[in-house]
C-alpha positions in Angstrom: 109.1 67.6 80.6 112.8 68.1 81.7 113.7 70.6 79.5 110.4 72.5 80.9 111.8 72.4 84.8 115.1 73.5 83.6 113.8 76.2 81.6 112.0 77.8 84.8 114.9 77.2 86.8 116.9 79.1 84.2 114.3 81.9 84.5 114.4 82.3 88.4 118.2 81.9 89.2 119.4 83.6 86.1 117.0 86.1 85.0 114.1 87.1 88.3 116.7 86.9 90.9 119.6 88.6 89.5 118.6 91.6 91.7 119.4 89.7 94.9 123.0 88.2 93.6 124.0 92.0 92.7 122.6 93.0 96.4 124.2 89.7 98.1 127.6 90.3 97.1 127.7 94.3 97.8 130.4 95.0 101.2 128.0 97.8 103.0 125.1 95.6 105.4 122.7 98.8 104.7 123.2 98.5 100.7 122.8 95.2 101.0 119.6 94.9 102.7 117.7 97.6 100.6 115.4 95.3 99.6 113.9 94.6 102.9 114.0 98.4 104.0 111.7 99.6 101.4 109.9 96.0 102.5 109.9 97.4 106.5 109.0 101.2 105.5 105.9 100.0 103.0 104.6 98.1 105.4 104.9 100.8 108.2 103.3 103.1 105.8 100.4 101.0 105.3 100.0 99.9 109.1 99.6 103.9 109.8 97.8 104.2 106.7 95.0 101.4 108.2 95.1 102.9 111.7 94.1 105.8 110.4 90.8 104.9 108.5 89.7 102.6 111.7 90.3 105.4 113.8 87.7 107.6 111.4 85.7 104.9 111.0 85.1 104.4 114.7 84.9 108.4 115.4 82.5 108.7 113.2 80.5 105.8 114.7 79.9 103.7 111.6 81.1 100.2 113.2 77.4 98.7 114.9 78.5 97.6 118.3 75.2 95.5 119.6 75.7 92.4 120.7 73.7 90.5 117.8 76.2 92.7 115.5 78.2 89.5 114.6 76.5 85.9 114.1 79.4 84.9 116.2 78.7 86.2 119.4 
């Protein structure tokens, strides 16, 4: 069962994160942090990307408003 934990831990520090050693270790901040740009900009694409359909969603008045709408009210 050992050998098992130590095999996985092989597989994440040596092999999966490799990436982030090789970013880590760069001397420029904005090389470094690549990773979490493309992060920041997906998400901001996606956040427009949602705003977006609600906003043609409620324009085109599909949403039902009435108070007995949601169980919860």
């Amino acid at each position: 069962m050992r050998a098992f934990f130590e095999g996985l831990e092989d597989l994440f520090v040596n092999v999966l994160f490799w990436p982030y050693d090789f970013f880590r270790f760069m001397e420029n901040w904005w090389s470094s942090n690549l990773i979490n740009w493309i992060f920041v900009l997906l998400g901001f694409v996606a956040m427009v990307y949602w705003l977006m359909q609600l906003k043609n969603f409620n324009d085109r008045g599909e949403e039902d408003k009435n108070i007995t709408a949601h169980s919860y009210l």
